[in-house]
C-alpha positions, -999 to +999 in steps of 0.1 A: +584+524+010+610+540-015+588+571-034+612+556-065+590+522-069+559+540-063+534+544-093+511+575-090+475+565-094+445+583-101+430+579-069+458+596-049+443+628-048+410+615-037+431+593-008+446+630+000+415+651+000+398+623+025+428+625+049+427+660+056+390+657+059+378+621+077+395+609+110+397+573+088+397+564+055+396+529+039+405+520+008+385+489-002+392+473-039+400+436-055+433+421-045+465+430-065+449+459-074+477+483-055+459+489-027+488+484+002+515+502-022+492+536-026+483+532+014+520+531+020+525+561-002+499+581+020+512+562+058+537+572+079+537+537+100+520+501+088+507+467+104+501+443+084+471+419+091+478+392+068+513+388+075+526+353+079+560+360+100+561+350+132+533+323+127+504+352+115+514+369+145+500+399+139+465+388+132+469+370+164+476+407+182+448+422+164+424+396+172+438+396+214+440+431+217+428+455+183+435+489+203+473+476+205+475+475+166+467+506+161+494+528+182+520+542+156+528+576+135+497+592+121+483+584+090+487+543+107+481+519+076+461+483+088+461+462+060+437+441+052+416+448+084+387+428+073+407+395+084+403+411+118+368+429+117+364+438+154+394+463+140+365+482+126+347+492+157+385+500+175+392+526+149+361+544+148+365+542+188+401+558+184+393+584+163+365+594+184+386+599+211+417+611+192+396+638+175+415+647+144+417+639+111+444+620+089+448+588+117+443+558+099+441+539+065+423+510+064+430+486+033+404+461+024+400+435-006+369+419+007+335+431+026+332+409+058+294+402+070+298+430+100+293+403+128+303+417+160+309+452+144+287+474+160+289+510+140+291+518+104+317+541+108+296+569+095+314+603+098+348+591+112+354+564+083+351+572+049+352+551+021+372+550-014+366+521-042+401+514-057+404+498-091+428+482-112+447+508-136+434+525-164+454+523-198+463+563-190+478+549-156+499+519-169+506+543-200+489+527-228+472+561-235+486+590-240+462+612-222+459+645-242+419+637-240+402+646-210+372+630-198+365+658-176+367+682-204+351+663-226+316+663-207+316+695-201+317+703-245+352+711-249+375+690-274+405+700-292+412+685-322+444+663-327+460+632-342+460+610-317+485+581-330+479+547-348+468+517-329+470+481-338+443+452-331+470+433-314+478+463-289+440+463-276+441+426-270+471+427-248+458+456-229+429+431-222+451+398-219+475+415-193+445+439-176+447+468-151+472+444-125+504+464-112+525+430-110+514+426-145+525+453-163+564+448-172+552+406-176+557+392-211+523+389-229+528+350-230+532+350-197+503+380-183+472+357-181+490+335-151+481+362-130+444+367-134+442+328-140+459+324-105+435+356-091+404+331-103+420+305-090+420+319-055+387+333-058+372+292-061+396+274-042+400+304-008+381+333-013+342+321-016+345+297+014+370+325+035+349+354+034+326+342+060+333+303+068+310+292+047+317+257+020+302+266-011+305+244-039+336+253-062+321+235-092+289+257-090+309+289-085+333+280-119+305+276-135+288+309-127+319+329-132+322+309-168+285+320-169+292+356-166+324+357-189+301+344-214+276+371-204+307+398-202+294+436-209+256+426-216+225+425-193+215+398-182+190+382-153+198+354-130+171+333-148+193+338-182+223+328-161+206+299-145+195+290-180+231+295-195+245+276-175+223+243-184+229+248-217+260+256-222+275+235-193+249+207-192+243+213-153+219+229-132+220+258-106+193+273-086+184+313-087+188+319-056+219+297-052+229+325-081+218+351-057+242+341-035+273+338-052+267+373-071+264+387-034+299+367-029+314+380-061+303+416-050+315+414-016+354+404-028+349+434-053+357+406-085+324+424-098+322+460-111+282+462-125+271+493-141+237+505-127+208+516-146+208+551-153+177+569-148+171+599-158+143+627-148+122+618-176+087+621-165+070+602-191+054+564-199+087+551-209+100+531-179+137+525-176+148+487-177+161+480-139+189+456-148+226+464-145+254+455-171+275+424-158+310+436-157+343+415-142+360+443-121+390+438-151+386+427-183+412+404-179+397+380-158+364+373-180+394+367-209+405+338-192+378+323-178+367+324-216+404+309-223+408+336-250+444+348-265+450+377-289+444+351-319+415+339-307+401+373-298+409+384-334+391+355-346+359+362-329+351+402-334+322+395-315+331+384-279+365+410-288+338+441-289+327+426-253+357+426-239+367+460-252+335+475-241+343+459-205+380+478-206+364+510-218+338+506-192+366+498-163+385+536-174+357+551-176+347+548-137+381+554-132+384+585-148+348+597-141+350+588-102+383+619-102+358+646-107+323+631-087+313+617-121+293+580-119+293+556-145+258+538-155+244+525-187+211+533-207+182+508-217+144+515-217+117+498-228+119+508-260+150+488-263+170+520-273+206+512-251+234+533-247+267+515-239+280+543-213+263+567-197+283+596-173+265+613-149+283+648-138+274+664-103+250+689-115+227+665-130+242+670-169+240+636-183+270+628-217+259+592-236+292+573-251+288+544-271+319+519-274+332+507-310+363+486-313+368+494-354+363+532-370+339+516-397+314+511-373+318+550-361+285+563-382+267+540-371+272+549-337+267+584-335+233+579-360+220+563-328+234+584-306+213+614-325+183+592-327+180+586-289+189+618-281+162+637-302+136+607-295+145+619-256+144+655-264+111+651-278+092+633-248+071+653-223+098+663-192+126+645-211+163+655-202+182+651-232+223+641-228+245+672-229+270+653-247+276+623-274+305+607-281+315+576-297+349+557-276+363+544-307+394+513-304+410+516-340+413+555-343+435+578-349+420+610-341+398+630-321+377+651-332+341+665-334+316+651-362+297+678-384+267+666-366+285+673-331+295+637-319+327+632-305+351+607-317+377+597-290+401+570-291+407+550-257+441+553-258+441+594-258+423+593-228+427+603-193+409+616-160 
């Protein structure tokens, strides 16, 4: 692949780091998300699984013969290997026997039920989760913010630039999607229609031979657009669905699909956080639904920038979704995990960042700069209220993400202010 075409992506150093370390590594994320392009960057030879010249032949080869596949210059790039599982089992064999590092990238943009696939791979295969990009990688922010930097306390202050309502809902219409970032805006939401397209028609039944019901799955995925950036149980989904859609699904019907959804990496949920508080409040066990781009819950919701400007409300969703999407991206660079924050109290933080030492830093998203106070009042609120239980770990940092600033800055009370568009890894 020409280096001149190639887009650098976050990840890259992370897809370095694992080379020199692991024997494999596999980079496993949703499709279009620029998977095969940043393998090619790190390969020095390529098969590709899902190839259709020569009548799919070289699924055919892989599925004869896997160890054949894999002969070529080191790091070897198998595409799509899950087409192919028994693959699995021949790499972790080769490496094994080759005994070095750097030998293989897998790419993967669905997780096969491992039937016939005898090891996990443990030690010889590691594994990297590969998103769409962040606004800092398609260059809709600027980047003099740093995440990193910014949990850790330390925040210049700076003009960061004007940013119009209009410009947040086209980062949202046309989404993290490589192919999707030189479109014209009239024409961006083909792409994620066609990726939930695929997802109905192909990828449900595909992913292990199984009919489902498309009409069931459209409505669950209209379900959780609906539901985009909230919590929400399977029962409220089940009951959602009746009433907004005047048909009926069973839970564990729901179950199912979710554990679909999950497996092709469409869904990006962010986990409960719990922190080392050792006291009688209990922390709610429910995770944040989250599309694994904003982009796709936009259409599924058959929302334009109008529309979205018309209705704040599902707008402040879908902006809390992108935030939420850079945020893992940005946080996963420096062993940071994303989570969110909701006791039974029913005090909620949007975004929660958990650093390696155990320092926790609490962000809440705002798409307008007059709704700034109020967030950092309830930042300070939770945080003292935290501070003041028996064993309570209080965050080490509160910042409001903010879509209609202009500046970031530190608040007289000590909350951050940071635009999304001046921020980076």
């Amino acid at each position: 692949m020409s280096e001149d075409f190639y887009r650098p992506r976050l990840i890259d150093a992370a897809v370095d780091k694992y080379i020199k370390t692991f024997g494999a590594v596999c980079i496993e994320g949703p499709k279009w998300c620029g998977k095969t392009w940043t393998s090619r960057h790190h390969s020095n030879s390529e098969i590709l699984i899902g190839s259709p010249e020569g009548n799919f032949q070289n699924r055919r080869l892989a599925e004869m013969s896997p160890a054949t596949v894999l002969s070529g210059n080191v790091p070897r790039l198998i595409d799509e290997w899950q087409d192919v599982p028994p693959l699995w089992d021949a790499v972790r064999y080769e490496v094994d026997q080759r005994g070095k590092s750097g030998q293989f990238i897998l790419t993967g943009s669905s997780t096969p039920k491992y039937k016939g696939i005898r090891h996990s791979g443990a030690g010889r295969i590691a594994r990297l989760r590969m998103q769409p990009m962040s606004l800092f990688e398609t260059g809709d922010s600027s980047g003099v913010v740093s995440l990193q930097d910014l949990c850790n306390g330390r925040l210049e202050t700076q003009m960061t630039g004007e940013v119009e309502l209009h410009n947040l809902t086209e980062y949202i219409i046309r989404g993290g999607w490589p192919a999707n970032q030189n479109t014209d805006i009239e024409a961006a939401r083909l792409l994620p229609e066609e990726y939930v397209k695929a997802i109905v028609e192909d990828d449900v039944h595909r992913i292990d031979d199984t009919p489902r019901n498309r009409k069931k799955v459209m409505l669950l995925l209209r379900s959780l657009a609906r539901n985009e950036s909230t919590i929400v149980s399977n029962r409220t989904l089940k009951r959602d669905i009746k009433e907004i859609d005047a048909d009926d699904i069973e839970e564990k019907t729901i179950a199912s699909y979710l554990d679909v959804f999950d497996r092709l990496f469409l869904t990006a949920n962010q986990k409960p956080f719990a922190a080392n508080i050792r006291s009688s409040v209990r922390i709610k066990q429910l995770e944040k639904r989250h599309f694994v781009d904003p982009s796709l819950a936009c259409v599924l919701l058959q929302m334009n920038t109008e529309r979205m400007i018309g209705d704040l409300n599902t707008f402040g969703f879908l902006f809390e979704s992108l935030v939420a999407r850079d945020l893992s991206i940005y946080a996963q660079t420096f062993g940071a995990k994303l989570f969110h924050y909701q006791d039974y109290r029913n005090r909620e933080i949007d975004a929660v960042i958990e650093l390696e030492n155990g320092d926790w830093c609490a962000f809440e998203v705002k798409l307008g700069a007059n709704q700034i106070d109020a967030a950092a009042a309830g930042l300070l609120k939770i945080r003292n209220q935290i501070a003041a239980e028996e064993g309570g770990k209080p965050p080490k940092v509160l910042c409001v993400i903010c879509g209609l600033s202009n500046a970031a800055y530190q608040r007289e009370d000590g909350v951050f202010v940071v635009p999304i568009s001046a921020l980076r890894n």
